[in-house]
C-alpha positions as CSV (number, residue, x, y, z in Angstrom):
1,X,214.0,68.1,-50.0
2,X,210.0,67.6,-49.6
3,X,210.4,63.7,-49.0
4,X,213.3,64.7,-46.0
5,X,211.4,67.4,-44.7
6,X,208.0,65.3,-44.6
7,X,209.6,62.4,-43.1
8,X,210.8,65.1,-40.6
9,X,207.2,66.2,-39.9
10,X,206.5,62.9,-39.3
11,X,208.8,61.8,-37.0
12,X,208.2,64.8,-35.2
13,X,204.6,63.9,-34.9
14,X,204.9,60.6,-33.7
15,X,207.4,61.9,-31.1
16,X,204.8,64.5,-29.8
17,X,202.2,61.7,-29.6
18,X,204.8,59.1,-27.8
19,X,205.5,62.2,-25.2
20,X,201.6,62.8,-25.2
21,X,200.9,59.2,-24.4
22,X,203.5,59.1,-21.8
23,X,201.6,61.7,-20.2
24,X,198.6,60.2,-20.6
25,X,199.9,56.9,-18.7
26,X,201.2,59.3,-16.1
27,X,197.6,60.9,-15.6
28,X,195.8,57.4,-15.9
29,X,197.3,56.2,-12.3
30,X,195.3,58.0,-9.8
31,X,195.1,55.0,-7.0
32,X,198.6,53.6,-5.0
33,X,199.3,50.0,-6.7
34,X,201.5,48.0,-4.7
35,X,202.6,44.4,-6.3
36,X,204.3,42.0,-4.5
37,X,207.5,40.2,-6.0
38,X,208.7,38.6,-3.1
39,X,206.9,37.5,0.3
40,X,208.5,35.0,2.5
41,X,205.7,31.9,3.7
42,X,205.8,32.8,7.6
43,X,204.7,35.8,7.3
44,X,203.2,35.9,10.8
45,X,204.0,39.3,12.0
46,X,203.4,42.5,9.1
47,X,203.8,45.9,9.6
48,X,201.5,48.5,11.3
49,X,201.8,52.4,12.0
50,X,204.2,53.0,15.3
51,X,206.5,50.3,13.8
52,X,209.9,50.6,12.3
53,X,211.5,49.7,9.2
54,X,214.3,48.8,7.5
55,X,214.0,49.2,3.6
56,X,215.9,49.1,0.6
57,X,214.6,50.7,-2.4
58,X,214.9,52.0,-5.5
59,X,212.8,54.7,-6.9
60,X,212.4,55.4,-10.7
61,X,209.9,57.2,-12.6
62,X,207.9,55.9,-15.1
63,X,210.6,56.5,-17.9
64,X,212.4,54.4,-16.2
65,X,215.0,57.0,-15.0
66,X,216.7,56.2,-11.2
67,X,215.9,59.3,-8.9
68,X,217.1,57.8,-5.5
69,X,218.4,54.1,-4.1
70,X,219.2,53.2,-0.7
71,X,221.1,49.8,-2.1
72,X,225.0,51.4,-2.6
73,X,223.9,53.1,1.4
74,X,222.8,52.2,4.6
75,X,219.1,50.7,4.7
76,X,216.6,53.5,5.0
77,X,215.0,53.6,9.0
78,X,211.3,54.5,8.8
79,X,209.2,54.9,11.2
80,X,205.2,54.4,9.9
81,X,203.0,57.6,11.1
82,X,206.1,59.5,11.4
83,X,206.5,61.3,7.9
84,X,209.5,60.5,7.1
85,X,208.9,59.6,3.4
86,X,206.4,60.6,0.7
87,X,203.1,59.5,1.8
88,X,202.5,56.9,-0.9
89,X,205.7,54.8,0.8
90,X,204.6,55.2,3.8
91,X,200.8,53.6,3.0
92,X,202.5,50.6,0.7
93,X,204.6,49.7,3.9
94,X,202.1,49.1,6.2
95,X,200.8,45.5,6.1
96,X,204.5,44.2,4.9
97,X,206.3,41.0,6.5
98,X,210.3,41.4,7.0
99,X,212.1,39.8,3.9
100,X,209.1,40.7,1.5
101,X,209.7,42.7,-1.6
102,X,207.5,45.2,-3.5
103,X,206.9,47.5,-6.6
104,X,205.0,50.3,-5.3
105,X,203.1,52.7,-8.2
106,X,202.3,56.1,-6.7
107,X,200.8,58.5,-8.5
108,X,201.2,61.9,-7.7
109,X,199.1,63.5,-5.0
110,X,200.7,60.7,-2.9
111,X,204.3,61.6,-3.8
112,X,205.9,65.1,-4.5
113,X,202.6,66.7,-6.5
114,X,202.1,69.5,-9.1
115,X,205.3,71.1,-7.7
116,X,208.0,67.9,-7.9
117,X,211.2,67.9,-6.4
118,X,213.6,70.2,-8.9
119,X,215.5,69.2,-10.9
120,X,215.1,65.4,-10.1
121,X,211.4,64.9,-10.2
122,X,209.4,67.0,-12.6
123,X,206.0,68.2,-11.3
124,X,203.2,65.6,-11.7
125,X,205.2,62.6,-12.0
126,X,203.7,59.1,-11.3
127,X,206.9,57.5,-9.1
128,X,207.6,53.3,-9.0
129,X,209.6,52.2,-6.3
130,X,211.0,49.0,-5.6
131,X,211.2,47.9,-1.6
132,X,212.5,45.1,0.2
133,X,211.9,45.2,4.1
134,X,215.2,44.4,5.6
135,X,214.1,44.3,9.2
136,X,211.0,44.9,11.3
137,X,211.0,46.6,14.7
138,X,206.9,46.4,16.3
139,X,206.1,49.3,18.3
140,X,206.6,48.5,22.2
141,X,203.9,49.1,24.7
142,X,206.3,52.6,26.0
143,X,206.6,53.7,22.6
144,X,203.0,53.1,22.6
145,X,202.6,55.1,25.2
146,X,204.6,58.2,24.2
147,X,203.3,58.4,20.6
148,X,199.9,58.0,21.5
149,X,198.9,58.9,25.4
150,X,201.9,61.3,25.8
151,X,200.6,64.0,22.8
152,X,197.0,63.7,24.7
153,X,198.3,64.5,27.7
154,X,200.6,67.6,26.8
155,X,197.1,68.9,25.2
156,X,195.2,68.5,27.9
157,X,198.3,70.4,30.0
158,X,198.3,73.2,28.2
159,X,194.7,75.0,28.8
160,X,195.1,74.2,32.5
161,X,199.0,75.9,32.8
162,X,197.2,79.1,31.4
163,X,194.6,78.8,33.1
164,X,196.8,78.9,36.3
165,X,198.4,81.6,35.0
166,X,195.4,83.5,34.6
167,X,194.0,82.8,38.1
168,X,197.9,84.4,39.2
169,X,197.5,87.3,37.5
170,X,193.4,88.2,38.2
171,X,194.4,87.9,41.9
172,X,197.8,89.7,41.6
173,X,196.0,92.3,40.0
174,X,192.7,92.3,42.5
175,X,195.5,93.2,45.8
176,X,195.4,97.1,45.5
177,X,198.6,98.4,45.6
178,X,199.0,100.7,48.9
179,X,199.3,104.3,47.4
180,X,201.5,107.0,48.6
181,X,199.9,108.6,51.4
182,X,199.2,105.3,53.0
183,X,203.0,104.4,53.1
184,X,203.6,108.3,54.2
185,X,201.3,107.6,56.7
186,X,203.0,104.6,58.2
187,X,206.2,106.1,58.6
188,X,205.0,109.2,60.2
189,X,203.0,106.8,62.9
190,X,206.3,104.8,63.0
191,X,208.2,108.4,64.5
């Protein structure tokens, strides 16, 4: 019974250190790591923010467990400098050539943070993806122009509008209203 319940013990402890030095690995990433697998030789035109993307991918976490793939679904359109995905995605897609294929390592601050995403992704947890960039889509000079000029422009509108509505209502407010005696007095004149 000692000899069963000590090789308990110790398989308990090596468990606990295993899980500890999972965490430990976890804790160690602190920087986005991005690896590429595959990149296709003319590679002349990569990625910046304003373009769009086409991706596959397949994110796991460092277990090794699958917590989302785009393969068995449409590819995934992204926008870069739009949000759309964690912020660690977003930074390892910019710089990528259409056909090339990456594991991404985000540690994470860049992904979901001390909070996670219940019950999928536990708080803390270091996330690898795997991408391949399906198509590429460069921002056009209009989309340029509306994502970058347009925003500028609304924000320089919006102190002059209430401005203009200020001016209305100091001078709506400087006419004196004629009281009553002065209207009594124009009808009696009027008779």
């Amino acid at each position: 019974m000692k000899l069963r319940s000590g090789i308990l013990a110790v398989l308990f402890a090596a468990f606990i250190f295993a899980a500890g030095e999972e965490t430990e690995t976890e804790k160690n990433v602190e920087e986005l790591l991005v690896e590429t697998l595959v990149k296709p030789e003319p590679c002349t035109v990569t990625s910046a923010v304003g373009d769009t993307l086409q991706i596959h991918y397949t994110g796991r976490l460092l277990d090794g467990k699958v917590i989302d793939s785009s393969l068995s679904r449409e590819p995934l359109v992204v926008e870069l400098g739009k949000r759309t995905v964690i912020s660690g995605l977003e930074q390892a897609l910019v710089g990528l050539c259409e056909g090339q294929k990456v594991k991404v390592t985000i540690p994470a601050h860049l992904a979901y943070g001390k909070r996670g995403y219940p019950p999928t992704i536990p708080g803390d947890s270091v996330l690898e993806f795997e991408v391949e960039v399906v198509s590429l889509m460069q921002q056009t000079p209009w989309q340029k122009l509306v994502n970058d000029i347009f925003p500028l422009v609304c924000l320089a509108l919006v102190p002059t509008l209430l401005g203009l509505v200020g001016v209305y209502l100091y001078n709506k407010a400087k006419v004196q209203p004629q009281g009553r005696k002065k209207s009594k007095d124009k009808k009696s004149k009027k008779k």
